[in-house]
N, CA, C and O of each residue as an XYZ file, in Angstrom:
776
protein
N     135.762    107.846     77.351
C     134.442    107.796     76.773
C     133.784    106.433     76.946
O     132.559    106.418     76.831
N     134.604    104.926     77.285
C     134.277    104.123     77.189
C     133.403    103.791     78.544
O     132.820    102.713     78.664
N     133.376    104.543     79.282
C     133.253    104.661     81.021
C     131.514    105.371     80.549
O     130.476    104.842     80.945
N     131.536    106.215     79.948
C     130.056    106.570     79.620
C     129.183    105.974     78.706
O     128.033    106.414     78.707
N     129.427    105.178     78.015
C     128.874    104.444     76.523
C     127.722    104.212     77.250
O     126.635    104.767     77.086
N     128.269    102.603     78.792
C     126.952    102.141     79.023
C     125.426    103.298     79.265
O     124.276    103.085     78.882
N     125.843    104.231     79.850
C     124.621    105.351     79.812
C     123.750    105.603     78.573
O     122.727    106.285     78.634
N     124.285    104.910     77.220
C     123.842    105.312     76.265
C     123.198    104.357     75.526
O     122.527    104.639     74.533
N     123.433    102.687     76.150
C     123.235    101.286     75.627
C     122.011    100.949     75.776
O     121.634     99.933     76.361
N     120.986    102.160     75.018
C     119.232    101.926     74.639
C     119.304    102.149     72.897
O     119.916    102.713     71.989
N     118.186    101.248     73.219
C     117.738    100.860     72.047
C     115.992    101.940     71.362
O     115.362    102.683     72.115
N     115.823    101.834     70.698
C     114.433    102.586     70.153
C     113.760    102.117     71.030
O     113.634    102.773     72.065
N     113.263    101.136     70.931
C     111.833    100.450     72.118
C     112.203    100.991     72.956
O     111.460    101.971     72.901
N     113.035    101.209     74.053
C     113.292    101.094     75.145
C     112.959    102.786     75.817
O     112.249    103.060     76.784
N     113.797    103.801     74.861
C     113.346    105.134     74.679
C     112.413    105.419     74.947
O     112.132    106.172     75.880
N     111.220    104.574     73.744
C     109.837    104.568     73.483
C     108.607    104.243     74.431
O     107.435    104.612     74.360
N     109.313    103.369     75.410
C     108.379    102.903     76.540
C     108.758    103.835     77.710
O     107.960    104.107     78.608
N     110.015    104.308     77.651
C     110.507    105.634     78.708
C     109.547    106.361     78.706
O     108.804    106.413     79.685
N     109.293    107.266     77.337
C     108.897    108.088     76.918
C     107.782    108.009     77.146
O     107.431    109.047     77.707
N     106.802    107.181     76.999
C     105.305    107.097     77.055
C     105.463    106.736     78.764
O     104.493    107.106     79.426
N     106.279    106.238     79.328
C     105.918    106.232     80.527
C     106.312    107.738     81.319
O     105.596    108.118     82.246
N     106.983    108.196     81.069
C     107.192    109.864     81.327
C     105.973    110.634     80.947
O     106.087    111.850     81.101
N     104.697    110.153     80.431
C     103.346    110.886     80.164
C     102.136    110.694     81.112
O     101.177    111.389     81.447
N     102.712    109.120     81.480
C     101.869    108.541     82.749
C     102.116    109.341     83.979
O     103.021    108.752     84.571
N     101.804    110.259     84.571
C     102.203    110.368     85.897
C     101.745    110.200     87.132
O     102.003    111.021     88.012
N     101.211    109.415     87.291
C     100.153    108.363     88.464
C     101.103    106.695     88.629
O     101.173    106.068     89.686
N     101.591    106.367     87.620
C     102.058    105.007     87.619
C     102.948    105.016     88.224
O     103.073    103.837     88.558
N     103.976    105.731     88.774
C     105.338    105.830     89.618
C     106.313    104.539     89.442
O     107.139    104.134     90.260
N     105.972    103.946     88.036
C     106.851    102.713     88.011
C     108.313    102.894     87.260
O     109.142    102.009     87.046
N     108.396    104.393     86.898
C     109.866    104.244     85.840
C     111.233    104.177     86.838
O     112.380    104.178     86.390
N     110.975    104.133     87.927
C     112.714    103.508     89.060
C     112.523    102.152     88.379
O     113.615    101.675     88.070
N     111.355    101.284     88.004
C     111.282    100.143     88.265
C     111.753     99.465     86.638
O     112.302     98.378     86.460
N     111.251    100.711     85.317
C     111.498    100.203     84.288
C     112.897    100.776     83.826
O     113.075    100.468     82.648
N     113.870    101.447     84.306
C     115.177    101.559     84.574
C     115.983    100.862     85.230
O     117.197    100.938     85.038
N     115.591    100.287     85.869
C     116.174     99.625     86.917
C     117.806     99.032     86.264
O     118.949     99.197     86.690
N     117.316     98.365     85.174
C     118.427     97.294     84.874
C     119.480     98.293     84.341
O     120.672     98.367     84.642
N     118.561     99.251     83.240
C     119.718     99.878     82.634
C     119.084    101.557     82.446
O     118.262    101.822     81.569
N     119.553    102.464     83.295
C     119.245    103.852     83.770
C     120.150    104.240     82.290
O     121.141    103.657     81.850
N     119.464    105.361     81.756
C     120.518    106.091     80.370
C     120.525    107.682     80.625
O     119.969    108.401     81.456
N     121.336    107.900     79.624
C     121.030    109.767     79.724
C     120.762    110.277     78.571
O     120.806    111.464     78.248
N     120.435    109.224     77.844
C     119.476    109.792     76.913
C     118.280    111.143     76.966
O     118.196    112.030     76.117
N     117.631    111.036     77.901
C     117.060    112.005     78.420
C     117.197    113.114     79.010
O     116.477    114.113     78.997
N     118.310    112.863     79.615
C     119.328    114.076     80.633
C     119.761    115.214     78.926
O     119.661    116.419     78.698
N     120.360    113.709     77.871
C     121.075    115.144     76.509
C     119.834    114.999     75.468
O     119.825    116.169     75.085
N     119.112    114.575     74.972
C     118.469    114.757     73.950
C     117.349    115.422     74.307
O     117.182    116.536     73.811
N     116.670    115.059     74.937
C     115.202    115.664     75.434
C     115.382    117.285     75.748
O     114.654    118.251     75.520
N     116.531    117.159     76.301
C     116.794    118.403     76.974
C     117.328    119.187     75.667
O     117.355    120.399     75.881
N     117.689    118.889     74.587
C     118.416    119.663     73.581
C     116.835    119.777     72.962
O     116.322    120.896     72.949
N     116.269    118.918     72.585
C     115.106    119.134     72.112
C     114.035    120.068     72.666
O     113.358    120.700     71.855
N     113.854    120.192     73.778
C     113.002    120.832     74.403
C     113.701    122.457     73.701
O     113.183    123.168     72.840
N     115.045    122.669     74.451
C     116.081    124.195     74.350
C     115.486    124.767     72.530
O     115.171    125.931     72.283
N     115.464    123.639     71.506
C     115.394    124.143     69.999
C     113.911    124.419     69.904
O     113.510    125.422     69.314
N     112.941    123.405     70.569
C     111.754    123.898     70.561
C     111.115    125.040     71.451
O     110.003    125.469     71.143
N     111.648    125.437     72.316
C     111.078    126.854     72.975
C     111.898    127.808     72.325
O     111.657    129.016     72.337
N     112.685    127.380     71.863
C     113.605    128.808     71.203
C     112.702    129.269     69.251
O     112.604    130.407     68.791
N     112.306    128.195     68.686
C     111.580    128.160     68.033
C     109.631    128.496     67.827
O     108.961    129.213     67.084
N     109.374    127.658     68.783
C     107.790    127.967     69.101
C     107.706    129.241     69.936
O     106.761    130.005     69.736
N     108.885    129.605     71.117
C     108.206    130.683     71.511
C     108.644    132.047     70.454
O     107.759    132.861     70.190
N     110.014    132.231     69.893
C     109.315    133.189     68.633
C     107.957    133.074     67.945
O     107.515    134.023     67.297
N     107.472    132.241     68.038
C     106.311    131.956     66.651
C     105.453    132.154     67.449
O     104.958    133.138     66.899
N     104.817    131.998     68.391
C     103.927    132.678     69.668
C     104.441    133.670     69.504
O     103.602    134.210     68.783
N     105.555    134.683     69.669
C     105.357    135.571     70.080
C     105.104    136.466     68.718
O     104.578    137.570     68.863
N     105.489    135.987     67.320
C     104.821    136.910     66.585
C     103.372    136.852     66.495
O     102.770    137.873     66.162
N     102.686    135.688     66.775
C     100.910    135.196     66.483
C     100.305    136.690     67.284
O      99.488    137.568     67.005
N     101.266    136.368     68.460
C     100.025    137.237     69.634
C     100.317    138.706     69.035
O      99.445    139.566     69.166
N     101.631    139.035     68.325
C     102.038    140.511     68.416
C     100.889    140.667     67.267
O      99.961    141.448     67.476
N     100.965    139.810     65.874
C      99.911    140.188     64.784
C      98.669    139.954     65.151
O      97.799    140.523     64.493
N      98.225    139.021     66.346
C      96.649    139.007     66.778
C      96.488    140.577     67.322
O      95.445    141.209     67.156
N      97.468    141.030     67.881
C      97.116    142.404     68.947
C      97.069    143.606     67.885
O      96.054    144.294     67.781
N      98.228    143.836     67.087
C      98.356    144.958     65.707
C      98.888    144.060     65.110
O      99.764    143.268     65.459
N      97.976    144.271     63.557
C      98.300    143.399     62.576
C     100.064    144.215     61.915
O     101.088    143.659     61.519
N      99.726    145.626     62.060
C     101.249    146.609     61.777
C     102.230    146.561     62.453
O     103.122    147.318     62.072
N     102.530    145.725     63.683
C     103.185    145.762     63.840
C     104.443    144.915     63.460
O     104.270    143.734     63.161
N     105.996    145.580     63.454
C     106.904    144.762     62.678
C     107.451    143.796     63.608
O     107.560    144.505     64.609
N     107.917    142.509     63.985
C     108.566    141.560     63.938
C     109.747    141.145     63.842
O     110.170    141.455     62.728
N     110.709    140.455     64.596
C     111.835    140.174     64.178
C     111.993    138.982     65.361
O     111.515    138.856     66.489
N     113.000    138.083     64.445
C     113.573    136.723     65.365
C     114.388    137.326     66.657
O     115.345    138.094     66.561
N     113.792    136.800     67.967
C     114.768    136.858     69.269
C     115.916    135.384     69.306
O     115.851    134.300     69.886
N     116.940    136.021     68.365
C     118.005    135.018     69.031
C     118.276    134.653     70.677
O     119.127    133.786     70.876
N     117.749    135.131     71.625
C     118.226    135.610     72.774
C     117.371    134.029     73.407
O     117.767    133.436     74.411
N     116.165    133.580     72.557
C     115.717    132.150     72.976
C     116.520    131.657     73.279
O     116.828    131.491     74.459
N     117.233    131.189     72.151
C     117.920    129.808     72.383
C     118.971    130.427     73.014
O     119.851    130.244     72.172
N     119.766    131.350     74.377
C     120.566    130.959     75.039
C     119.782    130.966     76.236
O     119.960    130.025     77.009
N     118.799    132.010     76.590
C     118.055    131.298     77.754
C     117.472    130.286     78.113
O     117.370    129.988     79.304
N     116.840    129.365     76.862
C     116.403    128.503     76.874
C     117.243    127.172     77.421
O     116.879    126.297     78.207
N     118.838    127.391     76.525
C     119.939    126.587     76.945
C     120.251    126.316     78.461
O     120.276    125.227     79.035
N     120.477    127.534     78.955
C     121.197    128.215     80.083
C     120.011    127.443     80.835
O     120.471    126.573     81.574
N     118.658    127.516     80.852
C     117.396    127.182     81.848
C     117.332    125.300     81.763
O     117.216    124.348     82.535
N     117.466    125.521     80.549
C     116.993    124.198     80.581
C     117.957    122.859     80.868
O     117.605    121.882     81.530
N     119.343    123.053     80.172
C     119.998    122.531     80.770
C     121.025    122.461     82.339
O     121.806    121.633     82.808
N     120.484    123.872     82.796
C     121.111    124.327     84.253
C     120.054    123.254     85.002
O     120.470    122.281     85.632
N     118.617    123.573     84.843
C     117.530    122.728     85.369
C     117.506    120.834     85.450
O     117.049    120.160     86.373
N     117.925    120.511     84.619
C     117.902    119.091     84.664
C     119.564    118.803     85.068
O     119.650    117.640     85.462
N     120.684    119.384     85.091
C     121.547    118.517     85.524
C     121.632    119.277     87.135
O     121.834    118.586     88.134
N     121.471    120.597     87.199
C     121.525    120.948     89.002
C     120.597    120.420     89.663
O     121.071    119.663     90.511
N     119.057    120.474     89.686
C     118.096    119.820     90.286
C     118.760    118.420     90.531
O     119.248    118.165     91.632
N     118.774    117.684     89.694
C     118.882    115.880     90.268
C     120.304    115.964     91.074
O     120.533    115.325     92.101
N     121.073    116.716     90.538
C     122.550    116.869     91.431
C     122.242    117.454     92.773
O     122.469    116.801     93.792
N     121.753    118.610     92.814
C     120.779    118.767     94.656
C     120.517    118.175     95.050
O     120.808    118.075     96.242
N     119.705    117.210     94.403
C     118.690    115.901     95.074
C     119.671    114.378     95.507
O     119.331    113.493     96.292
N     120.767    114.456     94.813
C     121.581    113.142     94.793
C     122.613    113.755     96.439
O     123.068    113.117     97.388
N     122.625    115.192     96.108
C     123.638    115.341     97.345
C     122.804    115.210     98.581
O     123.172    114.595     99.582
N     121.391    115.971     98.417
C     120.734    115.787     99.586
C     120.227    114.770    100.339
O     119.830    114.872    101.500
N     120.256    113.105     99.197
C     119.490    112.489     99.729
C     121.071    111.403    100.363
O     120.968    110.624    101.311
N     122.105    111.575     99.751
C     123.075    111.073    100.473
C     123.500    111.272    101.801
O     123.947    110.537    102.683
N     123.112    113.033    101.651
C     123.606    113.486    103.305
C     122.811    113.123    103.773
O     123.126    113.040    104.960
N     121.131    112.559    103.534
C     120.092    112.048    104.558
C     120.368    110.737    105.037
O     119.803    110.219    106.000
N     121.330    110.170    104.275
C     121.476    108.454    104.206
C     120.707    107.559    103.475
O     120.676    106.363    103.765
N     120.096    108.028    102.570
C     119.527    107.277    101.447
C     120.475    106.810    100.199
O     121.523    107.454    100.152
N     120.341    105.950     99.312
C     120.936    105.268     98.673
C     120.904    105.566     97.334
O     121.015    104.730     96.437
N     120.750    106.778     97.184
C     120.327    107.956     96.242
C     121.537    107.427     95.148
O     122.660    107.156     95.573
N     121.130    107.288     93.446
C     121.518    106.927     92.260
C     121.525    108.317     91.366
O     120.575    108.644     90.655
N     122.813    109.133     91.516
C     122.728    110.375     90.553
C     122.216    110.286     88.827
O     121.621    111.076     88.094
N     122.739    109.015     88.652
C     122.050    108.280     86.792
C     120.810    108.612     86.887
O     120.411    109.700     86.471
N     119.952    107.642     87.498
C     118.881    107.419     87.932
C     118.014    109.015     87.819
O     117.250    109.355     86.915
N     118.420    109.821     89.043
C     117.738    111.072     89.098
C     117.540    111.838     87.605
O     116.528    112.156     86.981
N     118.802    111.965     87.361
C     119.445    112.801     85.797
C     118.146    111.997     84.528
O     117.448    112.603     83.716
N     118.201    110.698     84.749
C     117.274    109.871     83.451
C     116.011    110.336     83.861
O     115.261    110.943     83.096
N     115.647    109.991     85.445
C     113.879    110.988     85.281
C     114.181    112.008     85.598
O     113.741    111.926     86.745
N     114.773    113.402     85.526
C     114.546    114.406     85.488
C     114.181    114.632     83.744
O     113.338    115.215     83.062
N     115.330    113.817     83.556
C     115.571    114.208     81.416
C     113.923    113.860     80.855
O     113.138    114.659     80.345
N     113.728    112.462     81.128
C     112.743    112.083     80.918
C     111.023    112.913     80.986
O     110.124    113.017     80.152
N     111.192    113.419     82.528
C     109.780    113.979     82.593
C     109.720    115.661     81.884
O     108.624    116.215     81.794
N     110.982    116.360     81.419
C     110.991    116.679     80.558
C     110.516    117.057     78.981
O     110.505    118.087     78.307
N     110.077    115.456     78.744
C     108.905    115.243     77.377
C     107.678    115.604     77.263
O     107.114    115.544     76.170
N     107.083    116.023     78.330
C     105.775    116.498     77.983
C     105.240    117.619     77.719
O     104.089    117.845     77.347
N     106.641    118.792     78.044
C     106.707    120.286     78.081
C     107.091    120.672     76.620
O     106.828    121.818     76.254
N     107.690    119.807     75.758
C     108.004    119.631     74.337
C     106.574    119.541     73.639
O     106.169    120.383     72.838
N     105.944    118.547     73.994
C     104.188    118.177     73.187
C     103.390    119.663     73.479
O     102.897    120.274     72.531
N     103.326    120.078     74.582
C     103.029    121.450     74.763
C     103.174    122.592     74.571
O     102.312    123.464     74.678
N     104.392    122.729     74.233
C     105.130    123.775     73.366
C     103.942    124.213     72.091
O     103.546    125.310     71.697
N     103.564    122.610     71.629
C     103.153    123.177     70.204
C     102.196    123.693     70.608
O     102.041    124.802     70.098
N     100.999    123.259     71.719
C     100.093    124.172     71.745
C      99.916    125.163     72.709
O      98.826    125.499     73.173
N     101.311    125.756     73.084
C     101.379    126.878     73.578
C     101.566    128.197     72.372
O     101.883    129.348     72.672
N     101.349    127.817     71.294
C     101.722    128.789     70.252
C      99.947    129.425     69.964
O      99.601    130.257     69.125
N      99.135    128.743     70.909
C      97.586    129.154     70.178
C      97.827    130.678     70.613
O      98.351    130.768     71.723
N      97.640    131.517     70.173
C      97.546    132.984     70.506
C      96.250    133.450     71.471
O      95.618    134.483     71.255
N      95.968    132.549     72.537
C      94.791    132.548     73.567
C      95.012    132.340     74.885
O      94.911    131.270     75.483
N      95.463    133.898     75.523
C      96.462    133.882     76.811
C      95.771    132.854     77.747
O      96.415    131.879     78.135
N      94.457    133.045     78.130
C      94.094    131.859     78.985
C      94.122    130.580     79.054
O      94.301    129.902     80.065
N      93.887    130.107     77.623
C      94.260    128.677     77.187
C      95.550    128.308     77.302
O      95.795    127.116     77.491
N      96.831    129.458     77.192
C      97.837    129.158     77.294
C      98.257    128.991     78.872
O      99.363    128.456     78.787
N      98.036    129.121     79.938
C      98.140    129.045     80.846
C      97.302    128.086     81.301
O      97.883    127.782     82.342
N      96.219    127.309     81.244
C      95.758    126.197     81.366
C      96.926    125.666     80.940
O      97.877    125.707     81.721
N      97.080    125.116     79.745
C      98.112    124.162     78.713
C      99.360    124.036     80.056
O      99.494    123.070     80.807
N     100.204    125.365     80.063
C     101.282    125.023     80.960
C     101.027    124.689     82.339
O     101.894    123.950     82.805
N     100.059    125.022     83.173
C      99.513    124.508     84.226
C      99.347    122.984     84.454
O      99.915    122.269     85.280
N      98.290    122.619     83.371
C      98.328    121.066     83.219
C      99.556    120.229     82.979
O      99.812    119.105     83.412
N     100.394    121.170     82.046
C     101.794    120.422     81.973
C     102.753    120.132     82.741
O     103.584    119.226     82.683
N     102.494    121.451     83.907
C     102.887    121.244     85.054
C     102.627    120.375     85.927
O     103.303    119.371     86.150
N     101.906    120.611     86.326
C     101.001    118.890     87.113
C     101.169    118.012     86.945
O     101.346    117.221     87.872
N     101.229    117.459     85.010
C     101.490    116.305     85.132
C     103.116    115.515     85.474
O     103.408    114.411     85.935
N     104.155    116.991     84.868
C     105.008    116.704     85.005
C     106.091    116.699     86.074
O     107.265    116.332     86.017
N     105.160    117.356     87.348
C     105.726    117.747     88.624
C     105.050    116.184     89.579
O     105.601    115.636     90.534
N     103.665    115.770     88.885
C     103.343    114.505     89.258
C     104.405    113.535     89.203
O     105.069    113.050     90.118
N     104.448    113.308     87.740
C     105.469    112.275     87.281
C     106.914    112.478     88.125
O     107.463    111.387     88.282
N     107.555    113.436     88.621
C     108.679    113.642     89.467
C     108.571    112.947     90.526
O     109.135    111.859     90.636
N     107.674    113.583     91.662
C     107.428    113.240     92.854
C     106.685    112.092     93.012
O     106.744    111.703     94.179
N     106.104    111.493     92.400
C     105.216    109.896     92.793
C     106.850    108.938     92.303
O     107.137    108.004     93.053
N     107.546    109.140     91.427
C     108.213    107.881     91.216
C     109.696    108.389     92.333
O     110.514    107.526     92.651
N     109.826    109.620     92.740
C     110.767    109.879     94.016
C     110.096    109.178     95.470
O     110.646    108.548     96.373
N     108.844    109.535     95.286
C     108.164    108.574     96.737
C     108.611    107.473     96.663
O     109.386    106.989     97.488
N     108.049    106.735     95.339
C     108.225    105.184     95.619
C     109.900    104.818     94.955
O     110.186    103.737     94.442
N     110.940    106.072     95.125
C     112.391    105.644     95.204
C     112.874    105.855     96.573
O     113.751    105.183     97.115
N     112.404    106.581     96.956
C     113.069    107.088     98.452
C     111.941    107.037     99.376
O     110.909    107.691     99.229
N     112.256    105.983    100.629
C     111.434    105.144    101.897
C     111.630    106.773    103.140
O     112.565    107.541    102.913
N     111.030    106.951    103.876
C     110.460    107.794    105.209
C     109.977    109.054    105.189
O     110.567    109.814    104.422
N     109.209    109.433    105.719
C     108.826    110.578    106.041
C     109.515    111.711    106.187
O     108.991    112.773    105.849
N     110.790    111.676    106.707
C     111.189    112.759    106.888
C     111.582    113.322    105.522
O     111.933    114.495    105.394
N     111.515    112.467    104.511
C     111.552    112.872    103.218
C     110.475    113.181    102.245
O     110.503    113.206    101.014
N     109.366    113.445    103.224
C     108.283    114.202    102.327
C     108.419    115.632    101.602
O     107.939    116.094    100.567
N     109.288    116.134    102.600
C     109.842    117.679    101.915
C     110.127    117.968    100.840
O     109.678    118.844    100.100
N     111.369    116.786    100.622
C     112.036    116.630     99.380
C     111.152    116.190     97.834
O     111.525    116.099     96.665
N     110.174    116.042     98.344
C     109.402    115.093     97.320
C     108.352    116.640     96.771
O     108.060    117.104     95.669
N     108.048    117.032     98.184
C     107.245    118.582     97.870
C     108.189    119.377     97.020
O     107.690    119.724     95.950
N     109.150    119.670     97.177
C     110.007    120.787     97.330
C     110.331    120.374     95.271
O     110.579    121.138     94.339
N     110.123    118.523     95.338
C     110.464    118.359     93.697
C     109.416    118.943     93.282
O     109.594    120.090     92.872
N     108.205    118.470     93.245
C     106.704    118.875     92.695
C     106.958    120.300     92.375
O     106.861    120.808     91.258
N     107.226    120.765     93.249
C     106.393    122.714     92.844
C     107.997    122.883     92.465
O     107.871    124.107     92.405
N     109.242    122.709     92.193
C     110.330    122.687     91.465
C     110.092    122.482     89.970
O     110.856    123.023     89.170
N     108.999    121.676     89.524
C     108.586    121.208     88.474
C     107.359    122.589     88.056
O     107.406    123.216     86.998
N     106.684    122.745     88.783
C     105.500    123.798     88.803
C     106.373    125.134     88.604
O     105.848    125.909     87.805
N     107.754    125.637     89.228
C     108.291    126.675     88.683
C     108.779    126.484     87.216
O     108.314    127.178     86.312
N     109.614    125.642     87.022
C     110.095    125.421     85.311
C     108.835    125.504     84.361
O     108.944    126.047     83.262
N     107.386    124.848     84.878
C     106.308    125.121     83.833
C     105.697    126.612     83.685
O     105.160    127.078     82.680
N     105.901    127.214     84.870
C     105.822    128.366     84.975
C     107.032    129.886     84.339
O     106.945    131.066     84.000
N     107.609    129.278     84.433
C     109.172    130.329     83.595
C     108.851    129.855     81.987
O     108.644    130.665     81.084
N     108.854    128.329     81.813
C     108.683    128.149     80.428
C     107.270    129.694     79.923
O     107.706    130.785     79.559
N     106.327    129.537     79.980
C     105.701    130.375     80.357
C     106.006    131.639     80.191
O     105.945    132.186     79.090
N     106.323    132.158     81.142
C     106.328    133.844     81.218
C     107.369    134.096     80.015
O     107.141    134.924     79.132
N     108.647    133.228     80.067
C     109.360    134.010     79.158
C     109.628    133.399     78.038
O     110.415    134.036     77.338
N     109.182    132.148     77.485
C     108.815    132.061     76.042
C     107.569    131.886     75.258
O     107.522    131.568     74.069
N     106.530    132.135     76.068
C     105.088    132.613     75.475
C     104.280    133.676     76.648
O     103.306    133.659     77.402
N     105.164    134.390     76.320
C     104.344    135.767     76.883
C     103.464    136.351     76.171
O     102.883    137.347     76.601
């Protein structure tokens, strides 16, 4: 355990400036504000947080819309959230950056599996703030909401992978993150605010 601690040797501030920089997604500077000390804070908490909040908000969406549609109709908690939610969300942030760490090794890049795992965990946070207002019972608005969340958070992926990983022939990889990000905002979506 002593071999993993350092992954964990953040402090509040430090979280806190992660975090708000995981909202920026134009600035492509978080390789740069990790640098010294990459955590996985984000890889386990964010990601546990996100799993309790779609397993939570999307029941509660899904009773709003069932009583917006028939007020008679009856209701009941889907336990079945929180293991898909688990199963998605944590399959999503540790396989994605693990694809990406194998792929960019076999390219010959100098690819940091920490690194990937902390901004995958990280850009993560903004699909949590959205959650809450994916509960408005207003299918179109709700699909704006995850759309935008998408964007920003498929932004925030691929601008700080550009400015981690140097050539062209690695534009693919950088596409292939973006709309990787645009599917997870999209599943969040269909199957916990339908």
């Amino acid at each position: 355990m002593s071999s993993y601690s350092e992954y964990f040797n953040v402090d509040t501030d430090v979280v806190l400036i992660r975090l708000i920089s995981s909202l920026n997604p134009v600035a492509a500077d978080f390789f740069s504000k990790i640098d010294a000390n990459p955590d996985l804070y984000g890889l386990i908490w964010i990601s546990t947080t996100l799993v309790f909040v779609l397993a939570s908000l999307g029941n509660l969406a899904t009773f709003l819309m069932q009583k917006h549609a028939d007020n008679s109709t009856s209701w009941s908690f889907d336990v079945s959230y929180v293991n898909v939610a688990a199963c998605s969300i944590y399959g999503y942030a540790i396989v994605v950056p693990l694809a990406y760490y194998f792929f960019l090794q076999y390219m010959g890049s100098n690819a940091s599996l920490i690194r990937f795992w902390c901004l995958w965990g990280y850009s993560l946070t903004i699909f949590i703030m959205s959650s809450f207002l994916l509960i408005i019972p207003v299918e179109f608005l709700r699909w704006v909401i995850i759309l935008l969340t998408g964007v920003a958070s498929a932004s925030f992926v691929a601008l700080n992978l550009r400015s981690y990983i140097e050539g062209n022939e690695l534009s693919v990889a950088i596409i292939a993150a973006f709309f990787l990000q645009m599917a997870l905002a999209i599943f969040i979506k269909v199957w916990f605010f339908p």
